[in-house]
N, C-alpha and C positions, 0 to 999 in steps of 0.2 A: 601105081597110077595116082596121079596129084589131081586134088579139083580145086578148083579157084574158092578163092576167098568169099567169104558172103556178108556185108554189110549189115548191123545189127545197131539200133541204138540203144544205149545204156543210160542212167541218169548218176552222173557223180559230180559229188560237191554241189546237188542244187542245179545243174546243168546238163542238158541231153548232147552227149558224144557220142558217133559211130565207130564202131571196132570193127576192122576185119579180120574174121578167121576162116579155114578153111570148116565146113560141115561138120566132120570129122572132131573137131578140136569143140565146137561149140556144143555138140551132141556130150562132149564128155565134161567141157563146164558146168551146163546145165543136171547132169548125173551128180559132181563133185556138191554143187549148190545144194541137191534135193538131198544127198546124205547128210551132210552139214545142217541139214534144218534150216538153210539161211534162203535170201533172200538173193537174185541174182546182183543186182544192183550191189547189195551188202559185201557182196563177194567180191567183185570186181574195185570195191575201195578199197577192201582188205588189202587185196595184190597193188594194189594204184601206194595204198599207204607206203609197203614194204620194196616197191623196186625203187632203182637207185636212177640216176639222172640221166644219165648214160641208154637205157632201156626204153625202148618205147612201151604201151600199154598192153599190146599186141601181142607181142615178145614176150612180155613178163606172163601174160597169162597162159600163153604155148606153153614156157618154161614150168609155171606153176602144177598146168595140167599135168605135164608128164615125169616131174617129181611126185605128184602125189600119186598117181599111176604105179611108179617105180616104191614106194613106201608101201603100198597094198600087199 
């Protein structure tokens, strides 16, 4: 069962953007963040920094999440 996406703003580069992610994916960003010690914002530049042009923000942090998932 899929639930819809849930709008969140973040602040990168000095500027406040909304991400959509589905519940599910943000519940486990913000896990990913609190292990890391980081900051979510900090986190979200990290992956902004490292995806490629091609990717949206969104994508890249899906992607992120369920590599680091898959590395556990």
């Amino acid at each position: 069962m899929s639930t819809r996406p849930v709008k969140h703003s973040v602040t990168l580069k000095g500027h406040r953007t909304s991400i959509s992610l589905e519940p599910e994916f943000w519940n486990a960003f913000r896990e990913i963040a609190r292990i890391r010690n980081m900051p979510l914002n900090a986190l979200t530049a990290e992956i902004d920094a490292a995806r490629g042009i091609d990717r949206g923000l969104a994508s890249a942090i899906r992607v992120y999440v369920l590599e680091w998932h898959r590395s556990q």
